[in-house]
N, C-alpha and C positions, 0 to 999 in steps of 0.2 A: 797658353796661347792667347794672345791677344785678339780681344774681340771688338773691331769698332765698328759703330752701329749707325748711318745714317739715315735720320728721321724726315721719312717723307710725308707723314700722316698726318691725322688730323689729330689724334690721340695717342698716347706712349705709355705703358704699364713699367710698373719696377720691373726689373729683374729676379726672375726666382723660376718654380720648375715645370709652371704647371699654367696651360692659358685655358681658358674656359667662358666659354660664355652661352643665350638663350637657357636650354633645360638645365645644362651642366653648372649653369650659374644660377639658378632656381629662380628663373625666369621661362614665361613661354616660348618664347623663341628672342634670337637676337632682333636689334629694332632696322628698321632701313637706314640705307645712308650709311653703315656703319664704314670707319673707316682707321682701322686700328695695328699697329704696329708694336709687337710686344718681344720683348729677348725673354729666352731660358735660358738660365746659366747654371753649372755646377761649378765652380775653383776649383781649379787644378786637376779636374778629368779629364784621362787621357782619351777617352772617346764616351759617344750618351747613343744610350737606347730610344728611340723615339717611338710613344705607343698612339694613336691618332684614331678618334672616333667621332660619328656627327650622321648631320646632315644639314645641304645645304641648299638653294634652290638652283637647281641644274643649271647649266652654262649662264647664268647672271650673278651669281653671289659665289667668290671666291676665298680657299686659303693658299697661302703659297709658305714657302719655309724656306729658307736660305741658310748654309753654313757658315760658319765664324769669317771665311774668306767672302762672306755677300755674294756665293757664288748660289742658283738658284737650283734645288733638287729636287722638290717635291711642288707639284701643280695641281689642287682637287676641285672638283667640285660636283655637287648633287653626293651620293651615300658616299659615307667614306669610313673606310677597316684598314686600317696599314701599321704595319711595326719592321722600324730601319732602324738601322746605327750609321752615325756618323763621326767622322772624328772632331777632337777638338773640344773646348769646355762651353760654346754656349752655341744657339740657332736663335734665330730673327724670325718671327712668324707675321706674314702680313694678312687680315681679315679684311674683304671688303665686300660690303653687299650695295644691290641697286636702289630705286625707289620706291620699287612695288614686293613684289610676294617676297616673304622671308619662310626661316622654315626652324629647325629646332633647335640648332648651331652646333657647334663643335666643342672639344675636349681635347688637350695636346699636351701630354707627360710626358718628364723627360728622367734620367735615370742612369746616374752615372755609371762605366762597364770599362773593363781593362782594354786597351790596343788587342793584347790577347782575345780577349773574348770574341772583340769585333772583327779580329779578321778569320776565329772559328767561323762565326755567322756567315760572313761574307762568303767563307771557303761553301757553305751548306747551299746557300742561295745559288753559284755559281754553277756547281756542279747542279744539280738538280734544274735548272735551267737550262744545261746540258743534255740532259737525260730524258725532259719532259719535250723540250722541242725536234717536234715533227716523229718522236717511236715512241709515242705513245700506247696509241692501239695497231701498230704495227705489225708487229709480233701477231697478235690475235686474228687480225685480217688476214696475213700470208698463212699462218697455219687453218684456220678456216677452209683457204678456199684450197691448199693444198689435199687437206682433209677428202673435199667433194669431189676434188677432181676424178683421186682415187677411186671411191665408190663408183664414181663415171666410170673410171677405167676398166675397172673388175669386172660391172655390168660387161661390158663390149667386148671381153675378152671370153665372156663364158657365151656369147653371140655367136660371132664372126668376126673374117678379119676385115670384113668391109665395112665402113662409119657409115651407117644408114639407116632410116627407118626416125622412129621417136627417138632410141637411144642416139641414136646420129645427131638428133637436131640439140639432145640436150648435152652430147659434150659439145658442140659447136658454141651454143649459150654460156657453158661454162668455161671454153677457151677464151671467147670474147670477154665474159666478167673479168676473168683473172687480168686478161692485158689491159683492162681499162681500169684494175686496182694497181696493178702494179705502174703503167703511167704514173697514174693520179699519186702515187708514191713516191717516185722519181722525179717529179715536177718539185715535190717539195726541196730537192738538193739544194738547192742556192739559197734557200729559206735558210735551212738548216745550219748549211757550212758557215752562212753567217751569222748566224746563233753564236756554234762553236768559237767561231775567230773571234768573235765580243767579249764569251766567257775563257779565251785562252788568255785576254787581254788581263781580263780583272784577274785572274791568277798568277802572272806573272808580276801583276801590280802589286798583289799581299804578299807574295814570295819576296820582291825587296823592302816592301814594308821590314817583311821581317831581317831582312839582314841588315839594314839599317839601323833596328834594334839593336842588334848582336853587337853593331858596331859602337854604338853606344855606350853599350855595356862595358863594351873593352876598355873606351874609352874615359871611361869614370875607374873603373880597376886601374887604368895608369894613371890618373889625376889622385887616387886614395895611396896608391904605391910609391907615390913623388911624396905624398903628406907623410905618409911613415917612414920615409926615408930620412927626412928634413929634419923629424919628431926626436928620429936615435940619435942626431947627429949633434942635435942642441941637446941632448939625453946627456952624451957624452960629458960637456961641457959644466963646470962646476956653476951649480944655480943656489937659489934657496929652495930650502924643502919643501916650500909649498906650490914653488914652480915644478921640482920633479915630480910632485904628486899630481898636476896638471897634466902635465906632459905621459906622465903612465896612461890616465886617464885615455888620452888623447889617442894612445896608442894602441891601447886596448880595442876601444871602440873603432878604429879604423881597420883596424884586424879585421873583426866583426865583418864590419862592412865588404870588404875586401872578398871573405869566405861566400857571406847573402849574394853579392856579384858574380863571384865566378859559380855559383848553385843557378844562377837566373839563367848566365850564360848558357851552360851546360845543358838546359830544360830548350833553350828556346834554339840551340843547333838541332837538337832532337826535332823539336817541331820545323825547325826548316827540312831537314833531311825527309821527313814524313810527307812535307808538303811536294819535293823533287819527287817522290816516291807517285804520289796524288798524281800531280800532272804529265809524269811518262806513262799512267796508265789511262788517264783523259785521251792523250794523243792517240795510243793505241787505239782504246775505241773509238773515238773519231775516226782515225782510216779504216775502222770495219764497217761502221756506219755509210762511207761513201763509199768502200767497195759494193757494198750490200745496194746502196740505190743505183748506181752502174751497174752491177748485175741484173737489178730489174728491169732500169730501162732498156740495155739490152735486148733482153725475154719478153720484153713485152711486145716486142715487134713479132718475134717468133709466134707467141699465141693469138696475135693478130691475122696472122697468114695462116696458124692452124685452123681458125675458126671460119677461114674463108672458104679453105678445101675440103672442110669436113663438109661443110653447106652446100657445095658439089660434086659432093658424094667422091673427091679425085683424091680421096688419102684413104689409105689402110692402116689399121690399129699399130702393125708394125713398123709403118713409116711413120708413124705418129710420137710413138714413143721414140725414136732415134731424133727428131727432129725437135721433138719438145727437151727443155730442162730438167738436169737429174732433181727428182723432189727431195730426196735425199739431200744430198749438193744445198740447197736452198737449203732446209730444216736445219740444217750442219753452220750454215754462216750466222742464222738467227741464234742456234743457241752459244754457240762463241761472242755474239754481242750482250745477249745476254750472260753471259758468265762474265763476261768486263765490267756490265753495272755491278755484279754481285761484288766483284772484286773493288770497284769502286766505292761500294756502301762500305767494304767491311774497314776502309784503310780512314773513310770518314771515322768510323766509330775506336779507329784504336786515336786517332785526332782529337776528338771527342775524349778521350779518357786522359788526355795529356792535359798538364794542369800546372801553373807559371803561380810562385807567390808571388805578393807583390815585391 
């Protein structure tokens, strides 16, 4: 890919894989004023690992990175820990600081990696951004208070059937907690769904990465297929020996090629197929995840009204339990979400074992 570079700065480094400056350049820190504009390049990478370390002085002294298209991806400043892949054989890194406080500078390697590789990464990032937004400690919080309520329950059952007294006040306490977690749960749907719709996006985006590949590949199998065709036919044709011994040659080795092509093919329909597999079970859980916050929100109004009538003393144990959520029911939905990340990781990990030569 071609990488063209316009120099806005004051200063311009060759090209090569590695920018560094202050401690990483074994200096104390970088100087003021700086204002420097530097490419990393590998030849002929089909995508780089980018590993980024530092420190900068918070919102005055900046690095930014841009990819081969001077499109701009990465914005730091003050500490900085980050490791991306991006495609394409080179990035544009701009440093600049103010006039006053500096601080110990940065470090930016880069590290050539297959298409392959990067859109494994990619796949791990996405899902797990999936997974980590808004069900977190989800699970943990709904079984918790599911947990207490019970014990609530039990108490007041081995009571009376009338909600009253200390026990009374304290499933009232506990009906109100649960409907102000399970809100605070349900508030997060719009957070969430638009988590997912972002990460359905970049999945969809590596899934034609990959066919695109595929088609590629096909697409050089018929340009190798036309060469060996061309190869027999001038074969035929009465030459000197030392052009049929070229032409063997020639033939030979586009065989070869031909075989390593359709073995690439073959690898990387597998990994498309695994990736189809990946995101009808992302989708999946995605709709149990927002039936599961609709079910809350729902419930949470009910425990709202239960914790009002327990409080005036106008519900019975038995009305309580008909009018409240089966906890069962609930326990049931978390762990069918949970059984979808498991099902999730494991399809990661057979994805992970799948392995493209070059």
């Amino acid at each position: 890919m071609l990488c063209v570079i316009y120099i806005i700065s004051l200063s311009v480094n060759a090209a090569n894989d590695v920018f560094v400056n202050g401690k990483y350049a074994n200096k104390k820190t970088y100087r003021n004023k700086e204002n420097k504009t530097t490419r990393l390049e590998i030849s002929n990478a089909e995508a780089l690992e980018i590993t980024i370390i530092g420190h900068t002085e918070k919102n005055y002294d900046f690095l930014t990175i841009y990819d081969s298209n001077q499109i701009q991806i990465r914005h730091y400043s003050g500490l900085i820990t980050d490791k991306f892949t991006v495609e394409g054989e080179c990035i544009r890194i701009h440093f600049k600081s103010d006039a006053a406080t500096v601080d110990e500078g940065v470090k930016v390697e880069i590290k050539a990696i297959s298409l392959f590789h990067r859109i494994k990464t990619d796949l791990h990032q996405a899902i797990n951004a999936m997974m980590q937004q808004g069900t977190g400690d989800i699970y943990f919080k709904i079984n918790q208070l599911v947990d207490e309520f019970i014990v609530v329950e039990t108490q007041l059952s081995q009571e009376n059937t009338l909600l009253s007294g200390e026990l009374g006040e304290k499933a009232a306490e506990q009906a109100a907690k649960i409907a102000e977690i399970y809100r605070n749960i349900a508030i997060q749907g719009h957070a969430i769904k638009a988590s997912h719709t972002a990460q359905f996006e970049v999945l969809d985006a590596l899934q034609h990465k990959t066919k695109t590949k595929i088609n590629r590949l096909k697409g050089k199998q018929l340009k190798n297929k036309q060469l060996l065709e061309d190869s027999n036919l001038e074969l035929e044709n009465p030459n000197l020996p030392m052009i049929i011994q070229k032409l063997q040659i020639s033939i030979d080795v586009t065989k070869k090629a031909i075989k390593a092509l359709e073995k690439q093919e073959i690898a990387w329909k597998n990994f498309y197929r695994a990736q189809l597999q990946l995101i009808e079970i992302t989708h999946d859980y995605s709709e149990k995840i927002n039936f599961l916050l609709y079910f809350l929100n729902e419930n949470s109004q009910l425990y709202e009204l239960a914790a009002k009538n327990i409080s005036l003393n106008e519900i019975e144990l038995m009305t309580l339990n008909e009018t409240l959520i089966d906890l069962d029911k609930l326990k049931s939905i978390v762990a069918d979400i949970e059984a979808s990340e498991s099902e999730m990781a494991i399809q990661l990990l057979k994805i992970d074992e799948t392995y493209i030569t070059p």
